[in-house]
C-alpha positions in Angstrom: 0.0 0.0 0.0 3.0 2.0 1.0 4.1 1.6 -2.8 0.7 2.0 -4.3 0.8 5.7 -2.3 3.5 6.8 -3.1 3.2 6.7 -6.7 -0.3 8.5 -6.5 1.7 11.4 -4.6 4.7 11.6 -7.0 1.6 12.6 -9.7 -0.6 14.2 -7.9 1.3 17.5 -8.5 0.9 17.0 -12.6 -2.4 18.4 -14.0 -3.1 16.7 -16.4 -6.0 18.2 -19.1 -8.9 16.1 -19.4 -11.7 16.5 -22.3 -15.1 17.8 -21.6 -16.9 14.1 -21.9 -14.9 12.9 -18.7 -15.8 15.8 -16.8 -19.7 15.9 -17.5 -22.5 14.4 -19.6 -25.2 16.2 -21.6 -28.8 16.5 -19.6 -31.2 13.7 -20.8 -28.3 11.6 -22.1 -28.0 8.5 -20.2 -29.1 5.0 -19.5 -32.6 3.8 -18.4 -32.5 0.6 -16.2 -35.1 -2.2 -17.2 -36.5 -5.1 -15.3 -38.2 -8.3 -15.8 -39.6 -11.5 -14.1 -39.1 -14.9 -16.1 -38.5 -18.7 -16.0 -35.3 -20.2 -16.5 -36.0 -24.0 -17.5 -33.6 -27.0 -18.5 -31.5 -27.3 -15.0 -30.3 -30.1 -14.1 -31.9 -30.7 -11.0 -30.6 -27.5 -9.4 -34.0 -25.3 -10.0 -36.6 -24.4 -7.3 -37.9 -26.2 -5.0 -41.5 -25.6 -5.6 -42.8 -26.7 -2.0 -40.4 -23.8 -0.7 -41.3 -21.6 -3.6 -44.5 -21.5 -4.7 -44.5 -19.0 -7.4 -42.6 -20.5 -9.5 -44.8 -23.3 -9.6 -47.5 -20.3 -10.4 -45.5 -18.5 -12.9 -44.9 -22.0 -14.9 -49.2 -22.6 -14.8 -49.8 -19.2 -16.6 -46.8 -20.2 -19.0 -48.8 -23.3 -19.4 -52.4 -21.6 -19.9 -51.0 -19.2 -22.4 -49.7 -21.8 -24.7 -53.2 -23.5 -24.4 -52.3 -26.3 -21.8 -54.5 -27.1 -18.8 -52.9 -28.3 -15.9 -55.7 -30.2 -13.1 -56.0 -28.1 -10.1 -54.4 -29.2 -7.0 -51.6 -30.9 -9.4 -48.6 -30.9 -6.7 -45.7 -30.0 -9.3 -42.3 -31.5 -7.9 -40.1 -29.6 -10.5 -36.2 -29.3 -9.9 -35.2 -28.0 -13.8 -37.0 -24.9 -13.5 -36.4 -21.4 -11.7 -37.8 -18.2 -11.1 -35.2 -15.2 -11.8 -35.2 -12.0 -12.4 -33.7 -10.1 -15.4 -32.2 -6.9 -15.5 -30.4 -4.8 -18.3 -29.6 -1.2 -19.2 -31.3 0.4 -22.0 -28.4 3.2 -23.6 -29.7 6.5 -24.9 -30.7 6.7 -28.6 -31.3 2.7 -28.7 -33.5 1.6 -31.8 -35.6 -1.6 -32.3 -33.9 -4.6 -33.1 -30.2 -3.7 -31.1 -29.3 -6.2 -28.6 -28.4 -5.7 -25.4 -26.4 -7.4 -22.8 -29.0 -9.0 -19.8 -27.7 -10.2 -15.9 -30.2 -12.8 -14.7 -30.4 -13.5 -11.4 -32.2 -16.4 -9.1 -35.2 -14.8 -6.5 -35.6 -18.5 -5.2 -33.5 -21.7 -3.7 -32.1 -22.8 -6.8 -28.5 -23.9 -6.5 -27.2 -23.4 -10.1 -28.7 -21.6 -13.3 -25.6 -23.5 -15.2 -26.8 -24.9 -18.6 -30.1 -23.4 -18.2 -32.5 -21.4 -20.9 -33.9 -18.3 -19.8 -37.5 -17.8 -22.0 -38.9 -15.0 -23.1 -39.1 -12.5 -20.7 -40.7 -8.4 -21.1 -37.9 -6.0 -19.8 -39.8 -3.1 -18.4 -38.8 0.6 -17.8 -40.3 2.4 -14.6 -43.3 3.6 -16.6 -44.4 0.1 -17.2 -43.9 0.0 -20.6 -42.4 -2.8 -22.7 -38.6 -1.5 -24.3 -37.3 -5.0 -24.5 -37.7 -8.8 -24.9 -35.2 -10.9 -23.5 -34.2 -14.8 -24.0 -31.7 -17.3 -24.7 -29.1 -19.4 -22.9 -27.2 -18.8 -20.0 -23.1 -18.0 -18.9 -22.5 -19.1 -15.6 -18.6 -18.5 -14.5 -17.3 -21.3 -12.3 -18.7 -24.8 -11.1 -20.3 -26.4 -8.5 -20.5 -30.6 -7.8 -22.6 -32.4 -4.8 -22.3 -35.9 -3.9 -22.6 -38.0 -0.3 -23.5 -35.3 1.4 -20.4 -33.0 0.2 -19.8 -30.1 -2.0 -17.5 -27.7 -3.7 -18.0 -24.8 -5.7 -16.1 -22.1 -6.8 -17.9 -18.7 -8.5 -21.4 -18.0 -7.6 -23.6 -20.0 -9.8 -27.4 -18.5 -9.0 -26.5 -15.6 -11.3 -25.2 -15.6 -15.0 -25.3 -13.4 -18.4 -26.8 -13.4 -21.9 -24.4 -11.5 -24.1 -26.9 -9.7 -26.4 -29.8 -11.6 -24.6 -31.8 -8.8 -25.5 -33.9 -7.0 -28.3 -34.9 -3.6 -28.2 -38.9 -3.3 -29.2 -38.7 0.7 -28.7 -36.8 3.4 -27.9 -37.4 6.4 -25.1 -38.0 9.7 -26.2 -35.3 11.9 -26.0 -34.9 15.4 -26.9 -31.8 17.0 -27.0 -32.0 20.7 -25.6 -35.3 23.0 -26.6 -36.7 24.6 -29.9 -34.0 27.4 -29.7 -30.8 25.3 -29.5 -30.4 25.9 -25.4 -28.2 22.9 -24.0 -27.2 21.8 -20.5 -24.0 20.2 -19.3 -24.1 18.7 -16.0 -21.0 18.3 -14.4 -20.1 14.6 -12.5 -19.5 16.4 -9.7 -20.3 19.6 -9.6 -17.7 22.3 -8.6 -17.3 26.2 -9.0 -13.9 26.1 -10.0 -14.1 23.2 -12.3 -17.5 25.0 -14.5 -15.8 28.3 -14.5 -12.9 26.6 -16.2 -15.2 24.5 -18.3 -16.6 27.7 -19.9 -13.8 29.0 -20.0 -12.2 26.5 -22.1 -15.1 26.4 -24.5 -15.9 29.8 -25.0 -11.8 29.8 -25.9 -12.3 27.0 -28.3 -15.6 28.6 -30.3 -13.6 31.7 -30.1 -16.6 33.5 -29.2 -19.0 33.4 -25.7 -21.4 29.9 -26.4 -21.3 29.0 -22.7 -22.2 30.6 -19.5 -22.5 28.4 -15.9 -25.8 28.4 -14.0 -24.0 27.0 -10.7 -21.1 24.9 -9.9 -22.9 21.6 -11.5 -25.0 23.2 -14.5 -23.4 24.7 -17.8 -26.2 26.2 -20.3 -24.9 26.0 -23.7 -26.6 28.2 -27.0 -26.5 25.8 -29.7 -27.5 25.2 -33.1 -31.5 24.7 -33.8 -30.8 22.3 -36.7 -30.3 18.3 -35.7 -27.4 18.0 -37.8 -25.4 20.9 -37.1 -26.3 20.8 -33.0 -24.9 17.2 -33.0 -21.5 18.3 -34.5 -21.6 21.1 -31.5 -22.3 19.1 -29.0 -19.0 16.2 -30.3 -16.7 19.8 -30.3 -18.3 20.4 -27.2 -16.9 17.2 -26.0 -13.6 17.1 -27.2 -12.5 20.7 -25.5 -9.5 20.3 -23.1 -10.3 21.1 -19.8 -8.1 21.0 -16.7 -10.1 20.7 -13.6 -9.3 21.9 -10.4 -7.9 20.0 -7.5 -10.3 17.9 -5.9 -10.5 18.6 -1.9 -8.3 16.4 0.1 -10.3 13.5 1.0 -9.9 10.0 3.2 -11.8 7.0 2.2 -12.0 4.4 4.3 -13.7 1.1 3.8 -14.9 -0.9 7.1 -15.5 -4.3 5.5 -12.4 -4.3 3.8 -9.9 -2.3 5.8 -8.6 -0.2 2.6 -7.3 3.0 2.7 -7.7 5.6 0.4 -6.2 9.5 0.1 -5.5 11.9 -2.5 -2.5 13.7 -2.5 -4.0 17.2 -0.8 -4.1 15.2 2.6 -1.8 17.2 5.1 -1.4 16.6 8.7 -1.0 19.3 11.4 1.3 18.7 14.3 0.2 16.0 16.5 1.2 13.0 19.0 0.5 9.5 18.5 0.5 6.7 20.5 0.6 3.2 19.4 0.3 -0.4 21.2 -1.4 -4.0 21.4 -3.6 -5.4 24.8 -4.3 -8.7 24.4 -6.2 -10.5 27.2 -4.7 -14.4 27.4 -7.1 -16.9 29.4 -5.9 -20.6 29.4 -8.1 -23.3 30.8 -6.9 -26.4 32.2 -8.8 -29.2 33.7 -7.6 -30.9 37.0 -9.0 -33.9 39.1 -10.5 -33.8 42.6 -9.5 -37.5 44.1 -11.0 -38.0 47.5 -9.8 -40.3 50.2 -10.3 -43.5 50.2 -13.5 -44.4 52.4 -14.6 -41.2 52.4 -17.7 -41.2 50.4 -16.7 -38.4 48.7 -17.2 -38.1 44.5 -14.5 -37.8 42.2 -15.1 -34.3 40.3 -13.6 -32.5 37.5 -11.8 -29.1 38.6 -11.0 -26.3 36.3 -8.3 -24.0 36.1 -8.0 -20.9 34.4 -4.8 -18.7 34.5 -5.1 -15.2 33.4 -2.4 -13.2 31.3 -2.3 -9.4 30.2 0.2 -8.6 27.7 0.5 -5.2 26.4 3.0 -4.0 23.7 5.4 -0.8 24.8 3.2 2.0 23.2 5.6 5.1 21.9 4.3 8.4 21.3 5.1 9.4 18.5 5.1 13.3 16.6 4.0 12.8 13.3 3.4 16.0 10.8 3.4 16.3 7.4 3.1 19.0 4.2 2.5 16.2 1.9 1.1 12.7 1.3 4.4 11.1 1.7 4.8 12.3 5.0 2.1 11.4 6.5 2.0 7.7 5.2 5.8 8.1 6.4 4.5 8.9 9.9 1.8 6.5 10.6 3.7 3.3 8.7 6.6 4.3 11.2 4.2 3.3 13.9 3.7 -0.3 12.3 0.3 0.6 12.1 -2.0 -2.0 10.3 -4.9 -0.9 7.9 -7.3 -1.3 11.3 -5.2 0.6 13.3 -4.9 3.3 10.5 -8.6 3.6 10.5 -8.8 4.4 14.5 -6.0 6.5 14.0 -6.8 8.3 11.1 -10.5 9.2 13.1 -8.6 10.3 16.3 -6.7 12.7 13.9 -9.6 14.3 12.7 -11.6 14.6 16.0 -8.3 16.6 17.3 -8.4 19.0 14.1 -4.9 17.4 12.9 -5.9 15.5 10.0 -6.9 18.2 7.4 -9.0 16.6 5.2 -12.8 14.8 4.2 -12.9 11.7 6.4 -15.3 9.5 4.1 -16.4 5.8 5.7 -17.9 3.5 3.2 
């Protein structure tokens, strides 16, 4: 990590110039999620057990009565080749009818393995309700799983796979770029005052004459051509204009579940004092016997023991300041502090106003 840290200071000080697609996205351009419920059939043996899952048992009746077949009411299905999964895929912006798209299906019941299953045709919906694509085909599962005598071994997770191009669009979403007199917005990824006043700066430069003007630090209105043709080759110049953004604030991620430790270069740390050490509480058991006399009608019992240990590593305070990234890695790796430890002592830093910087926990 020490490496990995480093390197991110050594070029942090470079600003590099990025283009005006990596720094924001036109408004209404983006991807609209979809959603669908459907059977996946042909498992072998690994599907839903129907007892503990009734709807799939449901979902495979109105299957049935669709198609024209009748099953008897109160017919007790014992299926094992068939699960219920959901389907989920992104719709991009401008799709037509007829592209494919790329699906993610995913069990909602207690199968153990889609693998070598057929997903059938399944309605994706948008959040309006509204049909945008049809989904089927056969499944990818990464990994495998085996089961015999009681034991099992699998490697990869096998109740979720992918249809490359699983997908056909039926229609596309509406989408109109800007209004009826050419006006355009840019949003911003993350919206900054520094970063949109160099943003239109850098365009007004490039058109060589004033085409941009910022609303706030996330919004960028934009006066654009009326005709279809011409406003998309403004909006690609738009896209390609070289921008470099300002520095981000200095910021510390840090991850509970995983113990990693993130900062930017712009972390500094103020003068402080650290100290540093290990308790560990040892308690070792041992069982002894209790052997009465002889003749004394007493009961031969079992005694335990239990001997206690404190040991505690030799804390040492420690000064640690820093102008930079490098030092302050310096300062806390000098204390042998592990990921955990960085954590506590990272959050001690910035409740005593040393650490200067965003302390994030995800």
């Amino acid at each position: 990590m020490l490496v990995l840290l480093t390197g991110l200071m050594l070029f942090s000080g470079l600003t590099k110039a990025e283009q005006v697609r990596d720094l924001a996205s036109f408004a209404g351009v983006r991807d609209n999620p979809l959603v669908g419920y459907g059977l996946v059939v042909g498992l072998d043996g690994t599907g839903d057990q129907t007892m503990q899952a009734p709807f799939t048992g449901q979902s495979l009746n109105n299957m049935l009565s669709q198609l024209g077949i009748t099953v008897p009411p109160g017919t007790n299905m014992q299926l094992r080749n068939i699960a219920a999964v959901m389907v989920t895929a992104d719709l991009p912006p401008f799709a037509t009818p007829g592209q494919r798209l790329d699906i993610v299906v995913s069990s909602v019941g207690n199968a153990r393995s889609l693998r070598g299953g057929t997903l059938l045709m399944t309605p994706l919906k948008g959040a309006d309700g509204d049909v945008y694509a049809l989904a089927q085909g056969n499944l990818l599962i990464n990994g495998a799983s085996a089961q015999s005598a009681g034991s099992s071994a699998q490697t990869g997770h096998q109740a979720s796979g992918r249809i490359a191009g699983g997908a056909t669009v039926e229609q596309s979403v509406p989408l109109s770029l800007g209004d009826q007199y050419g006006g355009l917005e840019l949003h911003l990824k993350q919206a900054d005052f520094g970063t949109a006043e160099r943003v239109v700066s850098a365009i007004n430069a490039d058109f060589g004459y004033p085409v941009a003007s910022a609303r706030n630090g996330g919004v960028i209105l934009l006066n654009g051509p009326t005709n279809a043709n011409s406003r998309v080759n403004f909006m690609a110049q738009v896209e390609s204009v070289d921008v470099s953004p300002v520095q981000p604030p200095a910021r510390v991620v840090l991850n509970s579940r995983t113990g990693s430790i993130v900062l930017n270069g712009a972390v500094t740390l103020s003068r402080a004092a650290v100290a540093h050490g290990n308790l560990s509480v040892v308690i070792d058991t041992s069982l002894g016997v209790s052997q009465p006399a002889p003749f004394s009608k007493g009961r031969t019992r079992v005694v335990p023991k239990s001997d206690i240990s404190i040991n505690e590593e030799t804390g040492t305070l420690r000064v640690v300041e820093g102008a930079n990234l490098l030092d302050v890695v310096d300062a806390l790796n000098a204390l042998g502090a592990t990921p955990n430890d960085l954590m506590a002592i990272l959050e001690a830093l910035k409740a005593a106003g040393s650490l200067h910087a965003e302390l994030e926990i995800i």
